[in-house]
C-alpha positions in Angstrom: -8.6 -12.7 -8.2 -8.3 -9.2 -7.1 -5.8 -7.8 -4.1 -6.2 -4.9 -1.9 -2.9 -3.7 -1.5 -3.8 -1.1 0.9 -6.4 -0.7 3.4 -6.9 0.2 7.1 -9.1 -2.3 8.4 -8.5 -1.9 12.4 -10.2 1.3 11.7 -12.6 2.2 14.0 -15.0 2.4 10.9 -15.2 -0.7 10.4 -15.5 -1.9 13.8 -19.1 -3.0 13.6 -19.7 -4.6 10.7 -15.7 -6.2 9.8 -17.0 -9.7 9.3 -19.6 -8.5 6.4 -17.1 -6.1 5.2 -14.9 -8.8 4.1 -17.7 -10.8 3.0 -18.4 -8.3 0.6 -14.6 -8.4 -0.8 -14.9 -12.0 -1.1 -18.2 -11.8 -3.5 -16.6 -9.5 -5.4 -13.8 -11.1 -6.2 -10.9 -9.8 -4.3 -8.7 -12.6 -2.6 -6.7 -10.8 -0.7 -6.3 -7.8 1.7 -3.5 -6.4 2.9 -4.3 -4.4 6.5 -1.9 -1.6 7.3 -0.1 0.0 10.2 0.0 3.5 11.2 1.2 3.4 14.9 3.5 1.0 16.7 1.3 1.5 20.1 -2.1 0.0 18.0 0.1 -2.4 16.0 -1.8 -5.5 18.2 -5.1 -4.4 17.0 -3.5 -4.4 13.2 -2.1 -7.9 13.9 -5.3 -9.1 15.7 -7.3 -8.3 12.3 -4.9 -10.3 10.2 -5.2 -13.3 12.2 -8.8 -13.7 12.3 -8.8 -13.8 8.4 -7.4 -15.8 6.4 -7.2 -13.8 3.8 -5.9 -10.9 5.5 -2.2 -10.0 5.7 -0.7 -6.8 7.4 2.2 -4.2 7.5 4.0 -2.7 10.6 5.1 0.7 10.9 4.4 4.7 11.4 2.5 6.9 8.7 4.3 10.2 8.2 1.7 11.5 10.2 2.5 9.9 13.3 6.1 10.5 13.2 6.8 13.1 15.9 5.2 10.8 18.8 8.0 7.9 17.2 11.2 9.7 17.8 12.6 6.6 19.5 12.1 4.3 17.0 15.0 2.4 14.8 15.0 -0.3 12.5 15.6 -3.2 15.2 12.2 -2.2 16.8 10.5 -2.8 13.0 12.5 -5.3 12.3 11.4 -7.4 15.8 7.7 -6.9 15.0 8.2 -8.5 11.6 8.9 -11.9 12.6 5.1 -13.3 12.4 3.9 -14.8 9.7 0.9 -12.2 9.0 3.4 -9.4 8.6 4.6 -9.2 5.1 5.6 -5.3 4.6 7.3 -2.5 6.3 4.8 1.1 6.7 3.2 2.5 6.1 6.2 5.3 6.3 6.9 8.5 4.0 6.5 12.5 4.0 3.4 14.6 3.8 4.4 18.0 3.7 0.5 18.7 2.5 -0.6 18.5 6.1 2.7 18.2 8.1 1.1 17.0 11.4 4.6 16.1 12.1 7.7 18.0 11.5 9.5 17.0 8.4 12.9 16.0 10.6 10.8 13.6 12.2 8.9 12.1 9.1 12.8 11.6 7.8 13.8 9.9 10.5 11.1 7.8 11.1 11.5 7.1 7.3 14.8 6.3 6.8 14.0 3.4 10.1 11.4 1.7 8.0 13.9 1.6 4.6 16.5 -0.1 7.5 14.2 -2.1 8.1 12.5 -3.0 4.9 16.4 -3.4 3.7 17.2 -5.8 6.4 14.5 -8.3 6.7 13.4 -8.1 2.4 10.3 -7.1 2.8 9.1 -4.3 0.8 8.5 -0.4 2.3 5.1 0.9 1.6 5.8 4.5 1.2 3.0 7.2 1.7 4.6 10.5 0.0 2.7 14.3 -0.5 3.3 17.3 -1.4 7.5 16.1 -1.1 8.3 14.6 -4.5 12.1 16.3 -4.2 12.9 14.9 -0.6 11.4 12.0 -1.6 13.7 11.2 -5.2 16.4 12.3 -3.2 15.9 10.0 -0.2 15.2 6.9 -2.7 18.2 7.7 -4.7 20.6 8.0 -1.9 19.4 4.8 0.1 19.4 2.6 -3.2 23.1 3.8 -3.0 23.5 2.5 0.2 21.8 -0.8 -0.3 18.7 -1.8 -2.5 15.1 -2.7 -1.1 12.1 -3.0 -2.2 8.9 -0.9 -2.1 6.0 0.8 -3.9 4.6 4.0 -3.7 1.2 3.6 -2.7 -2.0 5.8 -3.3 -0.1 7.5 -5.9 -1.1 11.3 -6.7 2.4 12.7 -7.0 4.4 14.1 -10.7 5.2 11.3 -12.7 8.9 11.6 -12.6 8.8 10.5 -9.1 6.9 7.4 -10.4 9.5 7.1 -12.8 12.3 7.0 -10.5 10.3 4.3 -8.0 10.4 1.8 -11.3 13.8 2.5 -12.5 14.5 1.3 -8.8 12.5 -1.6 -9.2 9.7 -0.3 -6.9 6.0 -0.2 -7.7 3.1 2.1 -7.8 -0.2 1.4 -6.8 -3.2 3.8 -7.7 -6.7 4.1 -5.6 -9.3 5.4 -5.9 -8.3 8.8 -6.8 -7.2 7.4 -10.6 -10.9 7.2 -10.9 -11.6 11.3 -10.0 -12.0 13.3 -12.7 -9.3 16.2 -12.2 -6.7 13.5 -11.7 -5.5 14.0 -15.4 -2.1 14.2 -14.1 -2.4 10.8 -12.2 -4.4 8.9 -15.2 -1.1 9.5 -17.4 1.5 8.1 -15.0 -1.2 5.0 -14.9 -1.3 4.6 -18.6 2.5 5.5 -19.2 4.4 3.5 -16.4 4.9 -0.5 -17.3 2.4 -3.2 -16.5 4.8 -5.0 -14.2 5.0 -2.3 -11.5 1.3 -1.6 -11.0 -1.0 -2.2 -7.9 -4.3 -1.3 -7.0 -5.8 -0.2 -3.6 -8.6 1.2 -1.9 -6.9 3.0 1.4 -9.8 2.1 2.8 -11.5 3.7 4.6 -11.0 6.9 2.4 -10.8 7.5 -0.8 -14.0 5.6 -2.8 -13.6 5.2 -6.4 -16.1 6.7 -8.9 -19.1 6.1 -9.2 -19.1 5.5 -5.3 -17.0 8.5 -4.3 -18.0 10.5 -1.1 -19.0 7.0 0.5 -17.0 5.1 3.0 -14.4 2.8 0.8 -14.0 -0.9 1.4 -11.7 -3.8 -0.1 -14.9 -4.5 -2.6 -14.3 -1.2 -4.2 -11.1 -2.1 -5.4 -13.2 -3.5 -8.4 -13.8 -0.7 -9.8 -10.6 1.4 -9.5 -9.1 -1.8 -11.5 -11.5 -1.9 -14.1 -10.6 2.1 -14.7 -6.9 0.8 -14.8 -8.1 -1.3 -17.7 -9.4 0.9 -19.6 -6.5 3.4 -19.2 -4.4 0.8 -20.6 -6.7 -0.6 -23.7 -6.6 -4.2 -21.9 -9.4 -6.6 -20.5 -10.0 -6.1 -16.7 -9.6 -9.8 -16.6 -5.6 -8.9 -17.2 -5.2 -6.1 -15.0 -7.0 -8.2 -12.5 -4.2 -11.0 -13.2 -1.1 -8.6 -13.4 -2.1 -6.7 -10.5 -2.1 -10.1 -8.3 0.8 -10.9 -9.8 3.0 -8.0 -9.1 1.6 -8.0 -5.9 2.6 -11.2 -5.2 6.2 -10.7 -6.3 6.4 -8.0 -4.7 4.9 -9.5 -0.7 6.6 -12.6 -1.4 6.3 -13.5 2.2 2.5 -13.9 1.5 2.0 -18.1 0.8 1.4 -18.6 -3.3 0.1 -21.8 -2.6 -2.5 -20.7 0.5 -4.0 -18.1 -2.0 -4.3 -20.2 -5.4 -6.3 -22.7 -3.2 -8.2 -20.0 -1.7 -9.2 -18.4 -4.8 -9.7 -21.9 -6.0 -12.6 -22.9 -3.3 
């Protein structure tokens, strides 16, 4: 059983056809979906997805981008909207100083909420981070020093001594579709140097397709094929990467029911 660790399913590209959509992941094998937040004011529409679906869980928080219309927020605001069962992670949160829609002040800020957050109620911060690898290292060095959490760096496209860091930490790393891209030379080598135990896979749905579907519109189904690139970066069956992958994710959103997907992937 496959798990989409990261996809945006409240999208409005998905609004017609959701029900097939997730169809599709099922036939292909992925189990799980995990639907992610990017503003608190469409949070409900985030949470309405993951409650029609079994299979669907969800995040709540503010993508880097976002950041400057969230000065307000603090950790006990996160921290509140956590408390349903479908919410099983913290973010998306970060920095993108590639397209800085929002000044990097704010993207701190907002940041170091989610990490309070993520620190006080155990669930794990999915971190979004570009073009800001030395903010970043410092940020996750300095509030591991204040207080561990747990988190993974997803869509992951940054040097591999960030990624380093993130495992010495005990965080993750979860590649999309990009691993599969030809120029990401760079990204292929943190995927076959870093450990087995600290890997995800994602779509980041809807963007992002793996090859050879790139240029389309992603969906959870394509995670197939950016874990079956993962395989064969690391000289192992897809079958495994398929099994560690679930596992680690697992671990990692242990708020997500063990039992209610073994009997899932079961029927």
């Amino acid at each position: 059983m496959l798990i989409d660790s990261h996809c945006h399913l409240d999208f409005p590209d998905f609004a017609d056809e959701r029900d097939a959509i997730i169809a599709r992941a099922r036939q292909a094998g992925v189990g799980l979906m995990l639907t992610i937040s990017t503003r608190l004011d469409q949070f409900d529409r985030v949470l309405a997805v993951a409650e029609a679906y079994p299979d669907v869980y969800c995040t709540v928080g503010i993508h880097p981008h976002e950041a400057s219309d969230h000065v307000d927020v603090d950790a006990a605001k996160l921290v509140a909207l956590t408390r349903h069962p479908k919410v099983v992670g913290i973010g998306e949160t970060g920095l993108d100083y590639y397209y800085e829609h929002s000044d990097r002040e704010s993207q701190k800020h907002c940041f170091l909420a989610h990490i309070a957050a993520a620190r006080e109620t155990g669930l794990p911060v999915v971190i979004h981070t570009r073009d800001a690898d030395e903010d970043m290292a410092a940020i996750i060095e300095a509030e591991m020093g204040k207080g561990r959490f747990k988190g993974l760096l997803h869509c992951f496209s940054s040097g591999h001594a960030l990624a380093e860091l993130a495992v010495r930490h005990g965080m993750m790393v979860s590649f999309s579709g990009i691993l599969t891209f030809n120029k990401a030379r760079d990204v292929q080598e943190s995927a076959r140097a870093l450990p087995m135990e600290n890997l995800l896979v994602e779509t980041d749905a809807p963007y992002l397709a793996p090859v050879p579907l790139r240029g389309k519109r992603n969906e959870p189904s394509y995670v197939a094929h950016t874990a079956a690139f993962l395989a064969r970066l690391k000289g192992v069956s897809t079958a495994e990467i398929t099994e560690r992958t679930t596992e680690n994710f697992l671990r990692l959103f242990d708020k997500v029911p063990r039992d209610a997907v073994t009997e899932r992937h079961a029927a």
